[in-house]
PQR file of N, CA, C, O and H, with PARSE charges and radii, in Angstrom:
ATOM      1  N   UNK A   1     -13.148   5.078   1.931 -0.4000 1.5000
ATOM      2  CA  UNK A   1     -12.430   4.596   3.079 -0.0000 2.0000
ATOM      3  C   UNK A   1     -12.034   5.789   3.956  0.5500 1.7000
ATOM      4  O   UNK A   1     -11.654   6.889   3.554 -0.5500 1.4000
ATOM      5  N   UNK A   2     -12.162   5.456   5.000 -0.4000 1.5000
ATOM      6  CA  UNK A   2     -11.718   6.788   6.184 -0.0000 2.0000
ATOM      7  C   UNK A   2     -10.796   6.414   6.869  0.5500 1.7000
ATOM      8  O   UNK A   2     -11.078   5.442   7.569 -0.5500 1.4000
ATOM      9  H   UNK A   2     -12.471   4.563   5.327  0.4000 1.0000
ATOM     10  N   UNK A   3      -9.634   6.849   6.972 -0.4000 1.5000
ATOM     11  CA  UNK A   3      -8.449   6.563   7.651 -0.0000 2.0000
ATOM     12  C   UNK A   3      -8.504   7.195   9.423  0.5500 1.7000
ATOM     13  O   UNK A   3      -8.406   8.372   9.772 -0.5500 1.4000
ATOM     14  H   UNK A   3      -9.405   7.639   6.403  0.4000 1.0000
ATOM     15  N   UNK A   4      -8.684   6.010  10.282 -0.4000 1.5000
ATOM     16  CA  UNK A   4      -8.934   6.055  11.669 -0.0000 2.0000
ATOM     17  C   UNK A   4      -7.821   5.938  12.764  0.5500 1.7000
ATOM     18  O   UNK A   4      -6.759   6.258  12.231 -0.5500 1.4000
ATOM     19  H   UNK A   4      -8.763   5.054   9.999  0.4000 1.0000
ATOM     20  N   UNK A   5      -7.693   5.712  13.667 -0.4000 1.5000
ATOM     21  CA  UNK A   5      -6.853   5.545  14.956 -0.0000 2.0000
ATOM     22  C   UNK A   5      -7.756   5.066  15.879  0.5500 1.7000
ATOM     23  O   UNK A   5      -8.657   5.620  16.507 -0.5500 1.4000
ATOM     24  H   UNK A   5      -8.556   5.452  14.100  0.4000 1.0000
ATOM     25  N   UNK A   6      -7.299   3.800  15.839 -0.4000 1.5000
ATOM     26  CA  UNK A   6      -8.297   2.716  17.414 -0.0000 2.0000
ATOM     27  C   UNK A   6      -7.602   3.515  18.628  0.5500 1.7000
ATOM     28  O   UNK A   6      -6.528   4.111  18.702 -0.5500 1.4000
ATOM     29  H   UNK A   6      -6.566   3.349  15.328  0.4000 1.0000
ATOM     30  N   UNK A   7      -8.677   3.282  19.582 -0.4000 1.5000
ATOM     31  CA  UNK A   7      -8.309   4.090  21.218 -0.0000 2.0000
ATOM     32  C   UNK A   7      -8.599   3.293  22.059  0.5500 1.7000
ATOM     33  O   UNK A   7      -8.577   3.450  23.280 -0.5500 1.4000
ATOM     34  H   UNK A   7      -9.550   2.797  19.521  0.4000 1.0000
ATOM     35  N   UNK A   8      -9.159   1.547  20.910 -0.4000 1.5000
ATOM     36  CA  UNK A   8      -8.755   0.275  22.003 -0.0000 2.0000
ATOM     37  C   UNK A   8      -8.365  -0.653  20.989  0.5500 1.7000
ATOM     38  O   UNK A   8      -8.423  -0.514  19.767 -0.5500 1.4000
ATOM     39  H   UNK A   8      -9.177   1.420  19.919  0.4000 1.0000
ATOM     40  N   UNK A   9      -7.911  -1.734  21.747 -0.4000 1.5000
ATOM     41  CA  UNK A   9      -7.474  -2.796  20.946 -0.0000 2.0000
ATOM     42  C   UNK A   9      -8.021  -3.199  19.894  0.5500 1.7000
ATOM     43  O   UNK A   9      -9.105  -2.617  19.854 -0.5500 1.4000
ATOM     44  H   UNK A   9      -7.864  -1.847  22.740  0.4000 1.0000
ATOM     45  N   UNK A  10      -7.892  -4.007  18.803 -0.4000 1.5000
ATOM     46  CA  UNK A  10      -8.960  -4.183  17.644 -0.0000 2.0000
ATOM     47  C   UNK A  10      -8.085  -5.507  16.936  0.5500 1.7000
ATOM     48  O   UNK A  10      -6.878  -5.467  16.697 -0.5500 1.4000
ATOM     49  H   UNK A  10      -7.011  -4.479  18.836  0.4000 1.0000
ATOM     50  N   UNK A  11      -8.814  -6.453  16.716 -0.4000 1.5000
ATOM     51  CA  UNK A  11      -8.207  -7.534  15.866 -0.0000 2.0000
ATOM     52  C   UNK A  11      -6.870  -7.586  16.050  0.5500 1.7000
ATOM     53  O   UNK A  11      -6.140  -7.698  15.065 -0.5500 1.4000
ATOM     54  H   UNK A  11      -9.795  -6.486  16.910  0.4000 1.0000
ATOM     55  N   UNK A  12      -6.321  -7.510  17.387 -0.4000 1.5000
ATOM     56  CA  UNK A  12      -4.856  -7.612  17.590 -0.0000 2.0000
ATOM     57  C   UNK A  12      -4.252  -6.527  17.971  0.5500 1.7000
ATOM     58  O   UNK A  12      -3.503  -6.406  18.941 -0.5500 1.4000
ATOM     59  H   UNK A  12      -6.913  -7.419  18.188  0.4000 1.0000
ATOM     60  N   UNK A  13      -4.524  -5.845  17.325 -0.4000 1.5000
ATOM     61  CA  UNK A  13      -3.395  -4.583  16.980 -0.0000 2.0000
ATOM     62  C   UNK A  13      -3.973  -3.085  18.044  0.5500 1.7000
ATOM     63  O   UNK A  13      -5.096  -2.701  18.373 -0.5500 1.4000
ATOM     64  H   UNK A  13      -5.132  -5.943  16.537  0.4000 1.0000
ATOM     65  N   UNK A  14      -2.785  -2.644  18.280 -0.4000 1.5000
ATOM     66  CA  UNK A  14      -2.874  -2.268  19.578 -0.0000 2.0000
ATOM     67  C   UNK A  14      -3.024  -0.765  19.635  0.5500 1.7000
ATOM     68  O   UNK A  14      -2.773  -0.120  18.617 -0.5500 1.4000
ATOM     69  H   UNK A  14      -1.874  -2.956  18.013  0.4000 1.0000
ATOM     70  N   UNK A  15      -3.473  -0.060  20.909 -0.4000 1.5000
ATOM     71  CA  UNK A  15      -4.288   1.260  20.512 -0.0000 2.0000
ATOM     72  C   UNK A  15      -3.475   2.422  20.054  0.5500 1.7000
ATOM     73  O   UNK A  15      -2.471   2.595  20.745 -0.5500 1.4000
ATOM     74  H   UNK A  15      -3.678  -0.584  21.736  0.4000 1.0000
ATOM     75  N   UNK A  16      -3.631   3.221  19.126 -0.4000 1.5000
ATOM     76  CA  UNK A  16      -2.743   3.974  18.500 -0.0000 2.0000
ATOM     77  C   UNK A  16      -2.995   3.325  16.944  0.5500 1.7000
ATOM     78  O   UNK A  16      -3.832   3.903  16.251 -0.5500 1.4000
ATOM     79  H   UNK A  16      -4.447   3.080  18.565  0.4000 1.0000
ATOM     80  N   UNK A  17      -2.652   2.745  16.667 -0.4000 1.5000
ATOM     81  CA  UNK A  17      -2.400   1.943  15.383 -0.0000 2.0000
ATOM     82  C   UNK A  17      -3.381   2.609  13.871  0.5500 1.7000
ATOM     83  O   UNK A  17      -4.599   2.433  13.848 -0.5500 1.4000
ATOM     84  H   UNK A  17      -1.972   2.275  17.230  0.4000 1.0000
ATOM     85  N   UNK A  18      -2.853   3.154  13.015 -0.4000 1.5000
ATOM     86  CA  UNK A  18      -3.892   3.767  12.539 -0.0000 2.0000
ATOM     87  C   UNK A  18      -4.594   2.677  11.014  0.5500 1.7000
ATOM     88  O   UNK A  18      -3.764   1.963  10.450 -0.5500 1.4000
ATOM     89  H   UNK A  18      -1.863   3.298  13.034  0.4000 1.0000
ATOM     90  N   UNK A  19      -5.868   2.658  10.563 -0.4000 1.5000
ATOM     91  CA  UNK A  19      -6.651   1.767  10.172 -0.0000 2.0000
ATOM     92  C   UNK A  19      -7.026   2.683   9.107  0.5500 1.7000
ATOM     93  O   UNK A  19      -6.689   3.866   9.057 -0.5500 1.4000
ATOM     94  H   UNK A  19      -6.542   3.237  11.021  0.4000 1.0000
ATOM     95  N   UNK A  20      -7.871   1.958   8.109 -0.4000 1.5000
ATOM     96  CA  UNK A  20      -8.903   2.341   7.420 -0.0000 2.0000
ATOM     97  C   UNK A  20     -10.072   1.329   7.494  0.5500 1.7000
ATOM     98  O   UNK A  20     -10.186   0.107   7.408 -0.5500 1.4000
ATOM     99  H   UNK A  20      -8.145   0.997   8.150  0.4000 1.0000
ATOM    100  N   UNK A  21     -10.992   2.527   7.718 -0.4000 1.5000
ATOM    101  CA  UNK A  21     -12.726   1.486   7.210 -0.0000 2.0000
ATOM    102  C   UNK A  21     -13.318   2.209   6.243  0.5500 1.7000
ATOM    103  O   UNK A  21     -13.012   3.341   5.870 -0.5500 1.4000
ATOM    104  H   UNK A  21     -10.899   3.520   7.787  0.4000 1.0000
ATOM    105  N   UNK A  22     -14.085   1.583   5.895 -0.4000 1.5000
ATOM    106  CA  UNK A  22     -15.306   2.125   5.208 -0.0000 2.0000
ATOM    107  C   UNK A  22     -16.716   2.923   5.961  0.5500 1.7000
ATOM    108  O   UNK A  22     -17.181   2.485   7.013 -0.5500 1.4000
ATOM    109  H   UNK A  22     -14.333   0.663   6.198  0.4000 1.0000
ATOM    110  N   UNK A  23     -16.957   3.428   5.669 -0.4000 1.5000
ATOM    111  CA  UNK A  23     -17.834   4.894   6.269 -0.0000 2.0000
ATOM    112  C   UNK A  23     -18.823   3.533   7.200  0.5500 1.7000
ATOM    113  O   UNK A  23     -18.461   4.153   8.200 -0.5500 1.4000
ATOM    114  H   UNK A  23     -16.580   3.783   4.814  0.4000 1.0000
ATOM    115  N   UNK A  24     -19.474   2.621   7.633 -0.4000 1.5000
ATOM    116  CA  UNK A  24     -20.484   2.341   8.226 -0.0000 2.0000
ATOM    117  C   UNK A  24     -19.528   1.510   9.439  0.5500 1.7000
ATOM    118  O   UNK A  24     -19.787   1.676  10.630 -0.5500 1.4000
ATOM    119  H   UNK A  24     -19.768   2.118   6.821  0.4000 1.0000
ATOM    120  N   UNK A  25     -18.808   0.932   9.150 -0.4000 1.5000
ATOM    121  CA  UNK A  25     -17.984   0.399   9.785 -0.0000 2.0000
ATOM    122  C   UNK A  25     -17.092   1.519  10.637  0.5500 1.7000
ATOM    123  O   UNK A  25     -16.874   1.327  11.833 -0.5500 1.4000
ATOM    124  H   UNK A  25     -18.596   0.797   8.182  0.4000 1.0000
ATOM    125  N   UNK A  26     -16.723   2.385  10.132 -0.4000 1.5000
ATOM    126  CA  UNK A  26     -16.202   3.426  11.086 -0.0000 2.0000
ATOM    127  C   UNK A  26     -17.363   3.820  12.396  0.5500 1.7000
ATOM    128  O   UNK A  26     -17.188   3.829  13.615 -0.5500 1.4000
ATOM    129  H   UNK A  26     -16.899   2.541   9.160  0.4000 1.0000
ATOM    130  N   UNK A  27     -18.676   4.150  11.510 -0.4000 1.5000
ATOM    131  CA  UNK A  27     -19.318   4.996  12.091 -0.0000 2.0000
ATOM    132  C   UNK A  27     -20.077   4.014  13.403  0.5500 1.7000
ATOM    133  O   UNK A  27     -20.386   4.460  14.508 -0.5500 1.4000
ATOM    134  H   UNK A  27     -18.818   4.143  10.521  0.4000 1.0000
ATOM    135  N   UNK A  28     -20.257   2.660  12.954 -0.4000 1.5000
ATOM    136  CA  UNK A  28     -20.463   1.750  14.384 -0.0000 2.0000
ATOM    137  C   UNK A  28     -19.098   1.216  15.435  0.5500 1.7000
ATOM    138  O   UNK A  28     -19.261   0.739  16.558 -0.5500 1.4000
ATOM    139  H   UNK A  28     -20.006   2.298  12.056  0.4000 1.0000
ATOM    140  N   UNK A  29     -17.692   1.438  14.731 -0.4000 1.5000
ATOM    141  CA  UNK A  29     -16.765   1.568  16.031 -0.0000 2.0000
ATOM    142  C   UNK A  29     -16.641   2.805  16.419  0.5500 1.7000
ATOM    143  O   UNK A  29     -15.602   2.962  17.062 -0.5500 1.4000
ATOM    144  H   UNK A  29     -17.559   1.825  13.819  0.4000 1.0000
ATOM    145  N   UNK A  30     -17.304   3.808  16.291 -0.4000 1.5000
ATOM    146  CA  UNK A  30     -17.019   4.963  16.840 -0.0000 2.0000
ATOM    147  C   UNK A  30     -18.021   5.031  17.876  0.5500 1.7000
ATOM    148  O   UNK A  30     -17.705   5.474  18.981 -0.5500 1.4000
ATOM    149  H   UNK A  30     -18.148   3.681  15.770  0.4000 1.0000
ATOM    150  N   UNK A  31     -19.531   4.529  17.567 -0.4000 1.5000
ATOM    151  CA  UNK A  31     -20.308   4.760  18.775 -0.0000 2.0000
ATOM    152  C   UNK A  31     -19.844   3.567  20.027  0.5500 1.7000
ATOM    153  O   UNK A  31     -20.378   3.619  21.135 -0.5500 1.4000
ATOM    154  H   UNK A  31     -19.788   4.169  16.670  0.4000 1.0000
ATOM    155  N   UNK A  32     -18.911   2.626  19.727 -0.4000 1.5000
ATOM    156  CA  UNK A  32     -18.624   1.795  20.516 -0.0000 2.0000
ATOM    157  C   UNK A  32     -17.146   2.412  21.294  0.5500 1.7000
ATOM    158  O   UNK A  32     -16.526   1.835  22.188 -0.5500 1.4000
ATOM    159  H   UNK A  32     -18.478   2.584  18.827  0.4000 1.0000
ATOM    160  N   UNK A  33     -16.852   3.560  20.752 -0.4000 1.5000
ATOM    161  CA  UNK A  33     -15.908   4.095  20.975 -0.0000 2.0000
ATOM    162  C   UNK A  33     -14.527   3.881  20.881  0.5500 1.7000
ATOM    163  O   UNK A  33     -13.673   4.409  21.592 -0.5500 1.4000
ATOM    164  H   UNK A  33     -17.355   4.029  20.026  0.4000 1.0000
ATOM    165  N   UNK A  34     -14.297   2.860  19.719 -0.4000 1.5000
ATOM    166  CA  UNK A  34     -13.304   1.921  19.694 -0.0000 2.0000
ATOM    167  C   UNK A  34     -11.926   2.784  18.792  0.5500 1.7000
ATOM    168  O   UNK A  34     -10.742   2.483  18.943 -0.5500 1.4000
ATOM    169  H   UNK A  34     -14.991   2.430  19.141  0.4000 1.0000
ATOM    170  N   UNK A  35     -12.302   3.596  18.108 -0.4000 1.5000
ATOM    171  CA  UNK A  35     -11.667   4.539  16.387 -0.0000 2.0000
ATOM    172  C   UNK A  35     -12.003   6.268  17.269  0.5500 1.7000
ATOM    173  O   UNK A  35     -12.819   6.590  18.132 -0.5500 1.4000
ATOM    174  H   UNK A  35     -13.264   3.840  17.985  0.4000 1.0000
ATOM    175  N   UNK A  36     -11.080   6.933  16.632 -0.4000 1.5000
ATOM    176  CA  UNK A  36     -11.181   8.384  16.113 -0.0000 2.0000
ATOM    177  C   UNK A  36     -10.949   8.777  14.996  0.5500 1.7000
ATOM    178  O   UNK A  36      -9.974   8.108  14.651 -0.5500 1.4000
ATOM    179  H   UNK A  36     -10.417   6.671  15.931  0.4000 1.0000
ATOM    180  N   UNK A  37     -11.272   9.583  14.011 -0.4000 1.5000
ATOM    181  CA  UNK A  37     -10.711   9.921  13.360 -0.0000 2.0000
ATOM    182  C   UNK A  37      -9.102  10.225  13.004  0.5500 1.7000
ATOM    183  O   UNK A  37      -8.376  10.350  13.990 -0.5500 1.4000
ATOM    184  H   UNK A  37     -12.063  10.127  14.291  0.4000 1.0000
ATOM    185  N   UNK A  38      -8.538  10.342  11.805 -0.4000 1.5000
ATOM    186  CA  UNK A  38      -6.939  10.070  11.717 -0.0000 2.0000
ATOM    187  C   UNK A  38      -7.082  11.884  11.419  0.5500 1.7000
ATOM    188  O   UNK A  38      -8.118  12.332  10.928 -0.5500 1.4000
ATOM    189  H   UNK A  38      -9.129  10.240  11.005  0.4000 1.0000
ATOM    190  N   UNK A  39      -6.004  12.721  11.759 -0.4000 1.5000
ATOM    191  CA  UNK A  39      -5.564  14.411  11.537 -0.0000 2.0000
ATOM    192  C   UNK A  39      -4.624  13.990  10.769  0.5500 1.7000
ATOM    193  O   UNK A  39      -4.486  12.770  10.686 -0.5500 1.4000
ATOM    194  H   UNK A  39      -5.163  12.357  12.158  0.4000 1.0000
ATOM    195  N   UNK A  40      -4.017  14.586  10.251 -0.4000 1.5000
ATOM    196  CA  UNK A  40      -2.648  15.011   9.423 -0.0000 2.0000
ATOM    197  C   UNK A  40      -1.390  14.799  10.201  0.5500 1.7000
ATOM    198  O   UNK A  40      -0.268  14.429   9.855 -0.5500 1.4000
ATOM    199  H   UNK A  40      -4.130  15.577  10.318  0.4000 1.0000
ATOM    200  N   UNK A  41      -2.021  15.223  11.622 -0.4000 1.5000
ATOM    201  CA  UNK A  41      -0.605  15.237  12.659 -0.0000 2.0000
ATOM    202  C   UNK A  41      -0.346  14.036  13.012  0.5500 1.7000
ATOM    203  O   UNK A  41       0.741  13.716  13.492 -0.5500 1.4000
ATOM    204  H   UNK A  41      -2.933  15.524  11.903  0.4000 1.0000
ATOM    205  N   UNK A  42      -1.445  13.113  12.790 -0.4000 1.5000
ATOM    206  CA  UNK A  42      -1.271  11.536  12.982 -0.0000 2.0000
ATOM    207  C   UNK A  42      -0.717  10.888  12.407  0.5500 1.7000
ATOM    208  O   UNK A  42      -0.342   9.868  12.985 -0.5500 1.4000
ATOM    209  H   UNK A  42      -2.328  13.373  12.400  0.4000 1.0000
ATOM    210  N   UNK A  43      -0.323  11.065  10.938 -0.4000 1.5000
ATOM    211  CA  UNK A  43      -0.054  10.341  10.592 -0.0000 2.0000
ATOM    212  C   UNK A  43       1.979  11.123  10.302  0.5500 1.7000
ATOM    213  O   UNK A  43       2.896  10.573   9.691 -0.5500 1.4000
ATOM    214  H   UNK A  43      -0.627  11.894  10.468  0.4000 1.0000
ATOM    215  N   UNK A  44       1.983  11.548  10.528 -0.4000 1.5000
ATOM    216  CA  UNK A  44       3.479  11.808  11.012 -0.0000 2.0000
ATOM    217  C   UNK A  44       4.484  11.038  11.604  0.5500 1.7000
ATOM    218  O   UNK A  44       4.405  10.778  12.805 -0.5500 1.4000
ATOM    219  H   UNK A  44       1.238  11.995  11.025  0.4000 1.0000
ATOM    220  N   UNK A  45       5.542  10.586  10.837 -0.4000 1.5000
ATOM    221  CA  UNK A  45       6.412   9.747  12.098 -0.0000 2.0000
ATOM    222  C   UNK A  45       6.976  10.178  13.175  0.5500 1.7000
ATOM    223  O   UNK A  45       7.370  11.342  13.121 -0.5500 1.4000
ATOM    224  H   UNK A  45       5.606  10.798   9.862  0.4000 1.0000
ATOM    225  N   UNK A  46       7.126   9.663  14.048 -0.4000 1.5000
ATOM    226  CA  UNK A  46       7.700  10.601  15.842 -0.0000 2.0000
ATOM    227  C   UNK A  46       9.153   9.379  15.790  0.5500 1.7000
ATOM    228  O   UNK A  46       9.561   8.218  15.763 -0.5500 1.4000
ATOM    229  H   UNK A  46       6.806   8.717  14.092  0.4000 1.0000
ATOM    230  N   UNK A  47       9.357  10.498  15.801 -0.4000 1.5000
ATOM    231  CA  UNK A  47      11.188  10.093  16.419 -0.0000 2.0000
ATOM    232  C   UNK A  47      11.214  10.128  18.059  0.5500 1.7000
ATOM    233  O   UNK A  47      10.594  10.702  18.954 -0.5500 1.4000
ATOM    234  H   UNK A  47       9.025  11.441  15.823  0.4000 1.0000
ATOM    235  N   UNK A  48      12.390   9.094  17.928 -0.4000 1.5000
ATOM    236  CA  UNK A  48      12.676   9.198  19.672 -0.0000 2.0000
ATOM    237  C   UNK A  48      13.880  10.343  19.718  0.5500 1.7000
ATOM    238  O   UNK A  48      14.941  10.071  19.157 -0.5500 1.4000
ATOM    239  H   UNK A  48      12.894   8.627  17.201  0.4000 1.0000
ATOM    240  N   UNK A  49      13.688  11.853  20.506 -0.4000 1.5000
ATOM    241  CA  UNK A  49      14.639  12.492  20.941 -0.0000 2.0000
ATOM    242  C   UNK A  49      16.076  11.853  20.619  0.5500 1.7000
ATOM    243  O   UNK A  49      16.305  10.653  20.770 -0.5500 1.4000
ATOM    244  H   UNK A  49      12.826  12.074  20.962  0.4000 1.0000
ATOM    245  N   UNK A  50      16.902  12.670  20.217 -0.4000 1.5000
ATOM    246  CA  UNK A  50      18.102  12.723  20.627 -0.0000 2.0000
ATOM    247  C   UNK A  50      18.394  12.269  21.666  0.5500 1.7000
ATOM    248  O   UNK A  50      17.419  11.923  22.333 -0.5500 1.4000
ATOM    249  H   UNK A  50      16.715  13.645  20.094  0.4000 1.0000
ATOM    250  N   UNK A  51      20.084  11.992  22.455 -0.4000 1.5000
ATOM    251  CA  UNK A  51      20.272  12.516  23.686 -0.0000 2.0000
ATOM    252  C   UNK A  51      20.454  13.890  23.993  0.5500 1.7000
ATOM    253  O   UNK A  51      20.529  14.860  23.238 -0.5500 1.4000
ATOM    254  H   UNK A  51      20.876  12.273  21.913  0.4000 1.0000
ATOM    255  N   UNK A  52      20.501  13.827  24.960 -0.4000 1.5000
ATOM    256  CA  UNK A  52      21.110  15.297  25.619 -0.0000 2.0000
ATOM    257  C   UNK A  52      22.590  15.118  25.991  0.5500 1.7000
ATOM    258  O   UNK A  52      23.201  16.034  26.542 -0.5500 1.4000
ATOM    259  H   UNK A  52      20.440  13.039  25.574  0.4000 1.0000
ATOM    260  N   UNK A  53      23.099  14.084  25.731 -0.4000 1.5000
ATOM    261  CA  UNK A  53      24.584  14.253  25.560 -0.0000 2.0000
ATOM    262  C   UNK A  53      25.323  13.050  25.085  0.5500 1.7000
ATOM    263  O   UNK A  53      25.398  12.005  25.731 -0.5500 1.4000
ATOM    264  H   UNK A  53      22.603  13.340  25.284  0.4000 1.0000
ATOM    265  N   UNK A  54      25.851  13.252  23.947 -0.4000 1.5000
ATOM    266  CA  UNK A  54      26.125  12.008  23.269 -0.0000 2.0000
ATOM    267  C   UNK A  54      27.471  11.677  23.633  0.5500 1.7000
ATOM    268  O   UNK A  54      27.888  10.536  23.435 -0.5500 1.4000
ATOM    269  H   UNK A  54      25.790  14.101  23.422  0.4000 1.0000
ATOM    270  N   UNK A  55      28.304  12.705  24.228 -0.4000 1.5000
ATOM    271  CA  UNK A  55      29.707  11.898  24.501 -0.0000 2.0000
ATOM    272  C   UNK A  55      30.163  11.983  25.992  0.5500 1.7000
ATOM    273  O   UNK A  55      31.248  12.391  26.405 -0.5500 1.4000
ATOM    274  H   UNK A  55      27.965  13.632  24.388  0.4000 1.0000
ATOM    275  N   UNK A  56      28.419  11.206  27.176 -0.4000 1.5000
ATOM    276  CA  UNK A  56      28.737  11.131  28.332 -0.0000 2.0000
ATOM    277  C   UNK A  56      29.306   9.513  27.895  0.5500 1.7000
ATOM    278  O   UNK A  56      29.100   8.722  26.974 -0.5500 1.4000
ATOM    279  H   UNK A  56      27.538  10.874  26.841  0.4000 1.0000
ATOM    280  N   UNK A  57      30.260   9.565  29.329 -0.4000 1.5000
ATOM    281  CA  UNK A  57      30.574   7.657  29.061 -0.0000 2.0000
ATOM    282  C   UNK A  57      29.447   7.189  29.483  0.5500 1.7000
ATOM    283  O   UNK A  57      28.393   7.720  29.835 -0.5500 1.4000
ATOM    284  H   UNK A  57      30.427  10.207  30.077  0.4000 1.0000
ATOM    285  N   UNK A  58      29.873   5.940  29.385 -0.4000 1.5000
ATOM    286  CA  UNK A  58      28.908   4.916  29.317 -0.0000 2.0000
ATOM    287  C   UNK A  58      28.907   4.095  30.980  0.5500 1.7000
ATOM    288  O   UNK A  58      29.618   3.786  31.936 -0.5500 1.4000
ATOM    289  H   UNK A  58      30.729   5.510  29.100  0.4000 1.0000
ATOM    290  N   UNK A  59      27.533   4.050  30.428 -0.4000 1.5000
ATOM    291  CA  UNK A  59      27.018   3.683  32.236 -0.0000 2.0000
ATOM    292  C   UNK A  59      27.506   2.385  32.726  0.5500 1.7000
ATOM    293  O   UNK A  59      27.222   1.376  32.080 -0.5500 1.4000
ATOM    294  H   UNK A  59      26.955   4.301  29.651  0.4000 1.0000
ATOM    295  N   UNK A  60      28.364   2.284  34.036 -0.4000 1.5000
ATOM    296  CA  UNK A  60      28.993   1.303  34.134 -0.0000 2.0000
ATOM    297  C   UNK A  60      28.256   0.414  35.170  0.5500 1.7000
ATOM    298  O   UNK A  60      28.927  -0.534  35.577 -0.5500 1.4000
ATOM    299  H   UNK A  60      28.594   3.104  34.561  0.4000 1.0000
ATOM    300  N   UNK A  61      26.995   0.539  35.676 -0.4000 1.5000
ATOM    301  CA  UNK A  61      26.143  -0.124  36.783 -0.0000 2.0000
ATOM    302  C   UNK A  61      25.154  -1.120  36.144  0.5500 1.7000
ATOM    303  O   UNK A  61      24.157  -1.486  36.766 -0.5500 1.4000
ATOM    304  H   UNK A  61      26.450   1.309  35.345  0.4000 1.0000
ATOM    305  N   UNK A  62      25.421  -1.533  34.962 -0.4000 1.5000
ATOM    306  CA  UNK A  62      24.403  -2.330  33.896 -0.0000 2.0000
ATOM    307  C   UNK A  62      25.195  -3.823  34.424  0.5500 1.7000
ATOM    308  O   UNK A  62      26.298  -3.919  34.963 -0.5500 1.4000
ATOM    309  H   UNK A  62      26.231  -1.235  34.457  0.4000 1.0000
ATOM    310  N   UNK A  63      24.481  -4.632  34.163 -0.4000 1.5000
ATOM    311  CA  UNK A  63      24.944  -6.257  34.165 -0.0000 2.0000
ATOM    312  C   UNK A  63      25.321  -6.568  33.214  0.5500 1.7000
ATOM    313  O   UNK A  63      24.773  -6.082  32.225 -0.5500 1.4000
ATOM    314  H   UNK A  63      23.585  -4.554  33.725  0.4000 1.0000
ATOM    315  N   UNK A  64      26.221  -7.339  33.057 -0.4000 1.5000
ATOM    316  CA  UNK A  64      27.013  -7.758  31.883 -0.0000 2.0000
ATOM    317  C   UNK A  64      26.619  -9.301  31.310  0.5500 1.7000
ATOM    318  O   UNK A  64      27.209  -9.766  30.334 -0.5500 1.4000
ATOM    319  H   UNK A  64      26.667  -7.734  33.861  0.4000 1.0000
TER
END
């Protein structure tokens, strides 16, 4: 099994999303251009930043 990353949609699931196929199945969504290969750095979780300031007040122009 080769662990991939679609760079289009695929059975739902949306681009980014990382997959496994099996070597023939990879190798015909790749000429369709659908998969890349998965790096190490891919499979890493990404955090959303911090703020840059956690004790501004709070924004008072929102709808209630």
């Amino acid at each position: 099994m080769i662990k991939a990353i679609l760079t289009k949609p695929l059975d739902g699931m949306p681009e980014g999303t990382e997959r496994e196929f099996a070597q023939a199945d990879f190798d015909r969504l790749k000429k369709l251009g659908a998969v890349r290969k998965a790096t190490a750095g891919d499979s890493a979780i990404k955090r959303a930043s911090p703020p840059s300031n956690k004790k501004a007040p709070a924004v008072t122009n929102k709808s209630v």
